[in-house]
C-alpha positions in Angstrom: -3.9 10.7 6.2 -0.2 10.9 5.8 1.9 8.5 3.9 3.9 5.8 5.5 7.1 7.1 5.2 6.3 10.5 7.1 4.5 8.7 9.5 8.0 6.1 10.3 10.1 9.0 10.5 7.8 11.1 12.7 7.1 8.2 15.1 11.3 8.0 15.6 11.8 11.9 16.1 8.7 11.5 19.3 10.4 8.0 20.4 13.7 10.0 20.7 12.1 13.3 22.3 10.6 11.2 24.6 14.1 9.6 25.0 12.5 6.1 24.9 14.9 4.5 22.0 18.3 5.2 22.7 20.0 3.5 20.0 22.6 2.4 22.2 19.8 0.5 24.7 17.6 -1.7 22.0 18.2 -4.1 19.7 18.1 -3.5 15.9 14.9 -5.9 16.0 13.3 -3.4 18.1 14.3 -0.6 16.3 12.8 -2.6 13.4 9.4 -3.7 14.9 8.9 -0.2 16.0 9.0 1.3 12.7 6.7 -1.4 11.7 4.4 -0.8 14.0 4.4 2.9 12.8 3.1 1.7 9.3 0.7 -1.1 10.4 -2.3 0.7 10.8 -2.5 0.6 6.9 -2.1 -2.7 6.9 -5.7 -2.5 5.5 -3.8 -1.7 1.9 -3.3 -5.3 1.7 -6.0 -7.3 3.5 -8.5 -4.6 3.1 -10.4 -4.2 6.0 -12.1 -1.2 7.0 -10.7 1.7 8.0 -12.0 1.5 11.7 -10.4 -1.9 12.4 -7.0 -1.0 12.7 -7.4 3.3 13.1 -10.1 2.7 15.7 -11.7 6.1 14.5 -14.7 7.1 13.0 -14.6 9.5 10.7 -18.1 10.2 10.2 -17.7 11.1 13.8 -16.9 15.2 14.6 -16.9 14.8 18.7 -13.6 14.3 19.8 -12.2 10.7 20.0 -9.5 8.9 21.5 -7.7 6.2 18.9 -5.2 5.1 21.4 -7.5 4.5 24.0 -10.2 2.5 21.5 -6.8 0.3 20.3 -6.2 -1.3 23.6 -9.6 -1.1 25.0 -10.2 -3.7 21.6 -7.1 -5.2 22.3 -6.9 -5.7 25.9 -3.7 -8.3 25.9 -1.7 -5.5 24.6 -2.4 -3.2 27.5 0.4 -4.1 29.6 3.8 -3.2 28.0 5.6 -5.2 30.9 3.9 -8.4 29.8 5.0 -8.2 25.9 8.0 -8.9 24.8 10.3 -6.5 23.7 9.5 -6.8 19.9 6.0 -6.6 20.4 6.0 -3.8 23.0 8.1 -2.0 20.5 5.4 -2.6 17.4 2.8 -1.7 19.8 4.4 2.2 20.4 4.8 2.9 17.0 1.2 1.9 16.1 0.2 4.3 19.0 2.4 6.9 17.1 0.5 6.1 13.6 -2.8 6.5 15.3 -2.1 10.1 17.3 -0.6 11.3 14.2 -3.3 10.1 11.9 -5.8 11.7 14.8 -3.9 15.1 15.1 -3.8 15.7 11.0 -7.9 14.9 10.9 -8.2 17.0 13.3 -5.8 20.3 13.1 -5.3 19.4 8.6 -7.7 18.1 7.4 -11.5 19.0 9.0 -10.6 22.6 9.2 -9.3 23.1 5.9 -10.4 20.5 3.7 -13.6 19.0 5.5 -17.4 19.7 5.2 -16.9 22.6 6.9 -14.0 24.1 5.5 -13.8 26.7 2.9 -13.0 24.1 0.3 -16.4 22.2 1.6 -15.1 18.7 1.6 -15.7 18.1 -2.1 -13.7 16.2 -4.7 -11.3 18.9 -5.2 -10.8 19.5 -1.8 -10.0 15.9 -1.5 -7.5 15.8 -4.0 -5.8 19.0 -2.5 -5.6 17.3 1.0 -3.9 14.3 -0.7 -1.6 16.8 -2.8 -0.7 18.0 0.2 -0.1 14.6 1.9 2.2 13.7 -0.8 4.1 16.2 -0.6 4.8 16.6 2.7 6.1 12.7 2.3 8.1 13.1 -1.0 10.1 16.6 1.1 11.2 13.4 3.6 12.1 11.0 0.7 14.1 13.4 -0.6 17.2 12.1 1.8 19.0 8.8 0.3 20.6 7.9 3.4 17.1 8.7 5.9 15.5 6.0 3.5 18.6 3.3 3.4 17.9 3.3 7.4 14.5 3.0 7.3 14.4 0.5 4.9 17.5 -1.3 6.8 15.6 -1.1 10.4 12.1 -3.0 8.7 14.5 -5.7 7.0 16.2 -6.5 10.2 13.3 -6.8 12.1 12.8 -10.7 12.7 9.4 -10.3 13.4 8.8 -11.6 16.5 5.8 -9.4 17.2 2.7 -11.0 18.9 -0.2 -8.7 18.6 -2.7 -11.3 18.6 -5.1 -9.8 15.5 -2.2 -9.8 12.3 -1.0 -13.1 11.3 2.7 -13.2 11.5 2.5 -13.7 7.5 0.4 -11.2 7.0 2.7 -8.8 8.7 5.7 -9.9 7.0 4.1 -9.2 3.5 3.1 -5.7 5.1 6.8 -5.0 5.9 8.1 -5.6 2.5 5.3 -3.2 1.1 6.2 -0.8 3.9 10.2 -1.3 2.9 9.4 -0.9 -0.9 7.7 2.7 -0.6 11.6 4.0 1.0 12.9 3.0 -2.6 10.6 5.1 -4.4 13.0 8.6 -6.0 11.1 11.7 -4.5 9.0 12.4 -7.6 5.0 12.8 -8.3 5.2 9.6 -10.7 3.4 7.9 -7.9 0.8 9.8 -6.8 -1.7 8.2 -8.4 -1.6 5.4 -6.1 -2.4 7.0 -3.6 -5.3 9.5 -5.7 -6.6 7.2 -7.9 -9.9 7.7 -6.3 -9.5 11.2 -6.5 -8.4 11.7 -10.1 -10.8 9.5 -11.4 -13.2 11.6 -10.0 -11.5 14.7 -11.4 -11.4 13.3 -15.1 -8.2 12.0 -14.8 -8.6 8.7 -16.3 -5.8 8.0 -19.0 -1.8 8.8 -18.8 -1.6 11.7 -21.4 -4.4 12.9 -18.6 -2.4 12.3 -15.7 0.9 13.5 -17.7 -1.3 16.8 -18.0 -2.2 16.4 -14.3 1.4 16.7 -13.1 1.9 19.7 -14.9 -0.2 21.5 -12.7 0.5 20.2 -9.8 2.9 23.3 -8.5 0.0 25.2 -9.5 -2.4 22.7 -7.2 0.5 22.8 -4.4 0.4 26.4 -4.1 -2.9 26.7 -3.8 -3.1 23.9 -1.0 -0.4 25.8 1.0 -1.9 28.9 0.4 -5.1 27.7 2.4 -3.2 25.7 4.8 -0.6 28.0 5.2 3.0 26.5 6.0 2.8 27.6 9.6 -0.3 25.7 10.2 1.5 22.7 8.7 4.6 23.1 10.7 2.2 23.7 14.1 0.4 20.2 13.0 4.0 18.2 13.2 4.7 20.0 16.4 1.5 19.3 18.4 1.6 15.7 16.6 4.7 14.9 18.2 4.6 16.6 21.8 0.7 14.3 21.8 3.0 11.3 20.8 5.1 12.1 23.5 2.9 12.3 25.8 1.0 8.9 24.2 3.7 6.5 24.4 4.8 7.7 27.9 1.6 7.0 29.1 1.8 3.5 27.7 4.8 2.6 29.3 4.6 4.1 32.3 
């Protein structure tokens, strides 16, 4: 699913479609939690859970599901934005963002052109093509110094007053210094592997003079992603994402 840096930066753009964050209304520690939240469902990186705990989706699963609603039916304390406090209301809407977003790309990205189903037929190599594409789609955002600096300042001035009730409050303070660290990465492929290592493994690519021959063809391996994505189908993806977002975190705090 996409990185953690396209998914904080396309949790603010719905927040401030959806006019719910006016800069000038919140406190940097919102602002802060927020972004967090927008990262947390990966939290599983570090304590490494599975995949359902915290995306409340199965992917084995092709009928249509409802992440949001699975979230706070599990987490029933968290239901009521009016009893949280602000922190933690804010951390809760941007892991609603995370999970639509995640939902939307398995749905409109990934199962039609690189699942079981797809032309590519859900292999190894359509695997790593989905993950090419991931990455890049993340390194195009990292590519602006200043969008990083203010990421990375809103998740260190978060004080971390979040009370979700299923994350230890040390837990998620080591997961907001990993989340911080990725917005200091330069927009290159050097780090891809951490993200493919499965993948390339899979594909032969076990050693660096491998994976130094790997990068060489990956403009070769991005074309051919787009090419059966298409760049219109991409930019529709974002576009549904964030109107469902919208619509999601409304919903919430209505």
């Amino acid at each position: 699913m996409p990185p953690l840096v396209s998914h904080m930066l396309a949790a603010r753009r719905a927040a401030e479609s959806a006019g719910l964050f006016d800069p000038d209304a919140i406190s940097d520690q919102e602002t802060g939690a927020f972004t967090l939240g927008a990262t947390t469902p990966d939290i599983r990186v570090i304590t490494r859970w599975e995949r359902a705990r915290t995306h409340f989706f199965d992917l084995d699963q092709e009928a249509h599901q409802d992440s949001v609603a699975a979230f706070l039916n599990a987490h029933p304390h968290l239901r009521d934005p009016a009893a949280l406090s602000p922190e933690t209301r804010a951390w809760v809407c941007g892991f609603i963002a995370h999970l639509v977003m995640d939902e939307s790309y398995i749905e409109q990205i990934y199962r039609p052109y690189f699942g079981q189903r797809s032309a590519l037929g859900g292999g190894e190599r359509a695997n790593l093509l989905d993950r090419v594409l991931q990455y890049e789609l993340d390194r195009r955002e990292r590519e602006s110094p200043g969008t990083m600096s203010d990421l990375r300042d809103a998740l260190y001035g978060c004080a971390l007053d979040v009370d979700c009730g299923f994350i230890d409050k040390s837990t998620l303070e080591q997961w907001r210094d990993v989340s911080a660290s990725l917005t200091e990465h330069p927009p290159d492929w050097e780090r891809f592997t951490y993200i493919a290592s499965r993948h390339l493994k899979r594909a032969g690519v076990t050693s660096d003079a491998e994976y130094r021959q790997f990068l060489e063809q990956i403009p070769e391996l991005l074309e051919e992603t787009l090419r059966s994505v298409g760049t219109a189908k991409v930019e529709a993806f974002f576009e549904l994402s964030q109107e469902r977002t919208v619509v999601a975190l409304k919903e919430y705090l209505a």
